[in-house]
N, CA, C and O atoms as a GROMACS GRO file, in nm:
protein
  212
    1UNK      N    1  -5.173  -9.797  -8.197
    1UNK     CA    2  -5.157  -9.677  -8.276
    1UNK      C    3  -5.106  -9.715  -8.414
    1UNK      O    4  -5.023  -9.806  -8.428
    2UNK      N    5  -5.156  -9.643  -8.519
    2UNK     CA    6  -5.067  -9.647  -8.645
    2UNK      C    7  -4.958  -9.579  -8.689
    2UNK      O    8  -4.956  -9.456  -8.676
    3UNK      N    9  -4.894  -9.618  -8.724
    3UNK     CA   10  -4.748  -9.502  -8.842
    3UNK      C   11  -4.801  -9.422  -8.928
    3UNK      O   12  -4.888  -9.456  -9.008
    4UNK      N   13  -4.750  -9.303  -8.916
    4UNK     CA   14  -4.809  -9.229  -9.053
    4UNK      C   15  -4.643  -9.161  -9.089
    4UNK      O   16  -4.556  -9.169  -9.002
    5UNK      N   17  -4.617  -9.102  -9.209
    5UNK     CA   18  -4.506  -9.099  -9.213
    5UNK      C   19  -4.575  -8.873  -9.254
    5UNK      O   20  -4.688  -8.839  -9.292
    6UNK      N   21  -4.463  -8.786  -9.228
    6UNK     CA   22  -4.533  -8.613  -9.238
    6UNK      C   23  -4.370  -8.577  -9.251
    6UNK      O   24  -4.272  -8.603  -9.181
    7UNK      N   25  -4.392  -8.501  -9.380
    7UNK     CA   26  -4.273  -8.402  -9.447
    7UNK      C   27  -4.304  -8.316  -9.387
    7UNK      O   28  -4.425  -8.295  -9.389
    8UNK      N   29  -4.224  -8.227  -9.307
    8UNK     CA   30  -4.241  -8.086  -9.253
    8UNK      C   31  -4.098  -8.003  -9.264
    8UNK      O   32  -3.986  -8.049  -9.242
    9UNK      N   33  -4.135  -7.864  -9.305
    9UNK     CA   34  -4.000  -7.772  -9.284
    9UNK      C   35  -3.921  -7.788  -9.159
    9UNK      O   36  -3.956  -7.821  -9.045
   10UNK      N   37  -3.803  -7.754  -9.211
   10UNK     CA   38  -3.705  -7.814  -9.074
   10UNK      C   39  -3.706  -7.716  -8.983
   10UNK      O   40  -3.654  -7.746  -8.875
   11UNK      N   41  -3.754  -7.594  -8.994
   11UNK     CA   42  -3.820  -7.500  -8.872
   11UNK      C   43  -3.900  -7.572  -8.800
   11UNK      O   44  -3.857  -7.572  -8.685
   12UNK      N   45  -4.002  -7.636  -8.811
   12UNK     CA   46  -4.062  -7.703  -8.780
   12UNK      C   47  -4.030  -7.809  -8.719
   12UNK      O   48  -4.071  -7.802  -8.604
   13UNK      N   49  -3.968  -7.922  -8.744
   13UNK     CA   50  -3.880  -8.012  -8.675
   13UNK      C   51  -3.798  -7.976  -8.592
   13UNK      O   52  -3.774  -8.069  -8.515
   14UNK      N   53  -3.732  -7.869  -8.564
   14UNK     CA   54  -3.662  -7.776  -8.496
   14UNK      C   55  -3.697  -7.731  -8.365
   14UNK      O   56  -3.640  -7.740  -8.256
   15UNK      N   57  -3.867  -7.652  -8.421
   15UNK     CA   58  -3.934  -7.616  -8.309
   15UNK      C   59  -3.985  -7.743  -8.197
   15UNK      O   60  -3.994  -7.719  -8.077
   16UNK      N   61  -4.005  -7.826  -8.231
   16UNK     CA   62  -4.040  -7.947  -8.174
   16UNK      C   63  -3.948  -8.058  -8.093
   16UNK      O   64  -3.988  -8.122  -7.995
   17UNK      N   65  -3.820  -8.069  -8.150
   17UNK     CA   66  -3.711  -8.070  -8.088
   17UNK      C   67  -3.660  -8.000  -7.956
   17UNK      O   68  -3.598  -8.058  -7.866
   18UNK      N   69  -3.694  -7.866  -7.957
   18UNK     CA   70  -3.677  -7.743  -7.856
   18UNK      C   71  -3.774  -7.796  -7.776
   18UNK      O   72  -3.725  -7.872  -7.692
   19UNK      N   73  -3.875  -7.787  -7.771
   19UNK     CA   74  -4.014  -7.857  -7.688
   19UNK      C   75  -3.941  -7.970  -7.580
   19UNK      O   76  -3.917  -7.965  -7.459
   20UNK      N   77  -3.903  -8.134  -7.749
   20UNK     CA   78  -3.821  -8.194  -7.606
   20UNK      C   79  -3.730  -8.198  -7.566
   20UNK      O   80  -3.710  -8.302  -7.504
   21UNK      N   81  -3.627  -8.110  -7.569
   21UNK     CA   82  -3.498  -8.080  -7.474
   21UNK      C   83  -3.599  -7.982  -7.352
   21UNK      O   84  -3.579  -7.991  -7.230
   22UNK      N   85  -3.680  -7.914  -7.399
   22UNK     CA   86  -3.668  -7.881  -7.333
   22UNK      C   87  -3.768  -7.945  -7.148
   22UNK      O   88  -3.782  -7.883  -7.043
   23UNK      N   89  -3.793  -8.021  -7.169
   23UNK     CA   90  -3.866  -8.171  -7.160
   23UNK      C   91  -4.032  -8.149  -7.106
   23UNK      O   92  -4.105  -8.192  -7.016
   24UNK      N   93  -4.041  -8.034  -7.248
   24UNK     CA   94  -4.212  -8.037  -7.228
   24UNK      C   95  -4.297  -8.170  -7.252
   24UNK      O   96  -4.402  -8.206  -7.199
   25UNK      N   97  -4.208  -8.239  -7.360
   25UNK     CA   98  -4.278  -8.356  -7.433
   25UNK      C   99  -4.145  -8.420  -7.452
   25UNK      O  100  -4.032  -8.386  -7.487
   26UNK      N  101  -4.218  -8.542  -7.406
   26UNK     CA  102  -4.071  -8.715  -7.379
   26UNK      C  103  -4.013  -8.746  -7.562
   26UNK      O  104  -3.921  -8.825  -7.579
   27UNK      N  105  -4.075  -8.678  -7.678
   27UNK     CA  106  -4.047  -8.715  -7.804
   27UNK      C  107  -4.151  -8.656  -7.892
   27UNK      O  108  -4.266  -8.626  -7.860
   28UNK      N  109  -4.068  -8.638  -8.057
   28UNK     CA  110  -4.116  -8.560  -8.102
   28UNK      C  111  -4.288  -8.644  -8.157
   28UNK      O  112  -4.377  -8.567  -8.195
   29UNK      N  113  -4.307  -8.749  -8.156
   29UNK     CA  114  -4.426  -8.828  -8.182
   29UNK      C  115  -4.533  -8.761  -8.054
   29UNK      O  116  -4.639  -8.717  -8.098
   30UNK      N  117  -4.514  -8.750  -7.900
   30UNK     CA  118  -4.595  -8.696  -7.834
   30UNK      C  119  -4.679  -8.561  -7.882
   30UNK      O  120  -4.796  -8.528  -7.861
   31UNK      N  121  -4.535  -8.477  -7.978
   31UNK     CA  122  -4.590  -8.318  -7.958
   31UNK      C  123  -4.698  -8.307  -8.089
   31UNK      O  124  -4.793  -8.229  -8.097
   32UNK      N  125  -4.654  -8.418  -8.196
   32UNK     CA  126  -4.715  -8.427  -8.293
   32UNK      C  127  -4.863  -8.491  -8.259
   32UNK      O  128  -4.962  -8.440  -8.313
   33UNK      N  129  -4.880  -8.614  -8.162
   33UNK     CA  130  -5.049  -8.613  -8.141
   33UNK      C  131  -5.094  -8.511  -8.052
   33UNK      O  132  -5.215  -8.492  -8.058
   34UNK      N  133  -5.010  -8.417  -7.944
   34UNK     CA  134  -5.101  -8.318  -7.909
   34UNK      C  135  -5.141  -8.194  -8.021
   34UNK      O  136  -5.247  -8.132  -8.006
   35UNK      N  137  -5.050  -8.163  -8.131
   35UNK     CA  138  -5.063  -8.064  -8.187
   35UNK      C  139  -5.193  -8.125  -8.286
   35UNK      O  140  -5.295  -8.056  -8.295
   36UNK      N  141  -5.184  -8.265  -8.363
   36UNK     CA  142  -5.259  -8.305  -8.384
   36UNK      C  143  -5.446  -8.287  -8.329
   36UNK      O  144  -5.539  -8.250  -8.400
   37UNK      N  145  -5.450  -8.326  -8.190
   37UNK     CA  146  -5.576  -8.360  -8.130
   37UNK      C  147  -5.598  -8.202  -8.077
   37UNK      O  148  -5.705  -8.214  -8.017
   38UNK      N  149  -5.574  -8.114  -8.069
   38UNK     CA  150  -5.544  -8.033  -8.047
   38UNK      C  151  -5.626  -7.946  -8.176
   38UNK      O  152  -5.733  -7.889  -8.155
   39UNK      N  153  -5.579  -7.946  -8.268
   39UNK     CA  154  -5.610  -7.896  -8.406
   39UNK      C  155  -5.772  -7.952  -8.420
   39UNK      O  156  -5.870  -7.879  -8.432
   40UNK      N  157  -5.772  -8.076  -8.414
   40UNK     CA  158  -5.899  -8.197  -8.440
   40UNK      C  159  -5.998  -8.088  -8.361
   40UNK      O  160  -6.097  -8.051  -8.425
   41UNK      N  161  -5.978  -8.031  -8.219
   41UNK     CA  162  -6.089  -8.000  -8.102
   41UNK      C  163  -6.146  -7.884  -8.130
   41UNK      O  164  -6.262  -7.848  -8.115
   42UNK      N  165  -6.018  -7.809  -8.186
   42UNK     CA  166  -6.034  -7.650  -8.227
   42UNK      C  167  -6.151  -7.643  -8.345
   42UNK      O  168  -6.239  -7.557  -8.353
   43UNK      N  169  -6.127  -7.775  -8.451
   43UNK     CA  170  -6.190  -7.775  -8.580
   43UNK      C  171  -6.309  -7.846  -8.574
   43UNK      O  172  -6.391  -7.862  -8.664
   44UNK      N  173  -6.311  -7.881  -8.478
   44UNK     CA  174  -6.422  -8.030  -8.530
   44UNK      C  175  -6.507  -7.973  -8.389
   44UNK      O  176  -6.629  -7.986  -8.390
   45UNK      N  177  -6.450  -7.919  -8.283
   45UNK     CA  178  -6.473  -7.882  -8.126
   45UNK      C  179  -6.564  -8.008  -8.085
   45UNK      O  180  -6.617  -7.974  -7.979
   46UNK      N  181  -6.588  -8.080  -8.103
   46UNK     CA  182  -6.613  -8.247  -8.009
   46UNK      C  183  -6.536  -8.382  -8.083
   46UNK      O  184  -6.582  -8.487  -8.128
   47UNK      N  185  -6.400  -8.328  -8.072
   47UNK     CA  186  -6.340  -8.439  -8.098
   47UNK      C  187  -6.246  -8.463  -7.969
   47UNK      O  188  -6.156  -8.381  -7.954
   48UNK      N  189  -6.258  -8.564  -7.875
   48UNK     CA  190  -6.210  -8.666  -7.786
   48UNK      C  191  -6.046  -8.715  -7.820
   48UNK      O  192  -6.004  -8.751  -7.930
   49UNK      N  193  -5.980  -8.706  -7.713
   49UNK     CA  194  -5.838  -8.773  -7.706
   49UNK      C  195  -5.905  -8.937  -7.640
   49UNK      O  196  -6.007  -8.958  -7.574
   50UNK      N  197  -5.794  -9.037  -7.693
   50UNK     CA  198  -5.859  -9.159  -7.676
   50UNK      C  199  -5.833  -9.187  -7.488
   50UNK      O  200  -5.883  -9.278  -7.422
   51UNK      N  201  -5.761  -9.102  -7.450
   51UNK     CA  202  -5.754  -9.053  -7.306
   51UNK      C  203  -5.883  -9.000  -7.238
   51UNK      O  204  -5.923  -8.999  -7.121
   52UNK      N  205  -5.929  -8.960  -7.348
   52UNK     CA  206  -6.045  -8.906  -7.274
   52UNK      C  207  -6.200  -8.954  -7.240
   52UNK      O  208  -6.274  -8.914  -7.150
   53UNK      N  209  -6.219  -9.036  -7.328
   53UNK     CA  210  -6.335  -9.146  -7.374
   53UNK      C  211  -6.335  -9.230  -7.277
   53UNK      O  212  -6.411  -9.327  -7.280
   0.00000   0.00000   0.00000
């Protein structure tokens, strides 16, 4: 995987935090490639998680 570095409002960092306490997702890097690939499927609708290939 690569590093990418993402400025986001701290609502935002916040909301994602809540996610893993609340232990939907093990860290905030997980929630960011599902929200990510997620976005990709909705927009692109045949875009593949490398899970899935």
């Amino acid at each position: 995987m690569k590093l990418i570095s993402v400025k986001m409002p701290e609502a935002l960092i916040e909301g994602m935090d809540e996610l893993v306490r609340k232990g939907m997702y093990p860290s905030r890097s997980a929630v960011m490639r599902m929200a990510v690939r997620d976005l990709l499927k909705n927009e692109l609708g045949k875009f593949k998680s490398s899970n899935e290939r």
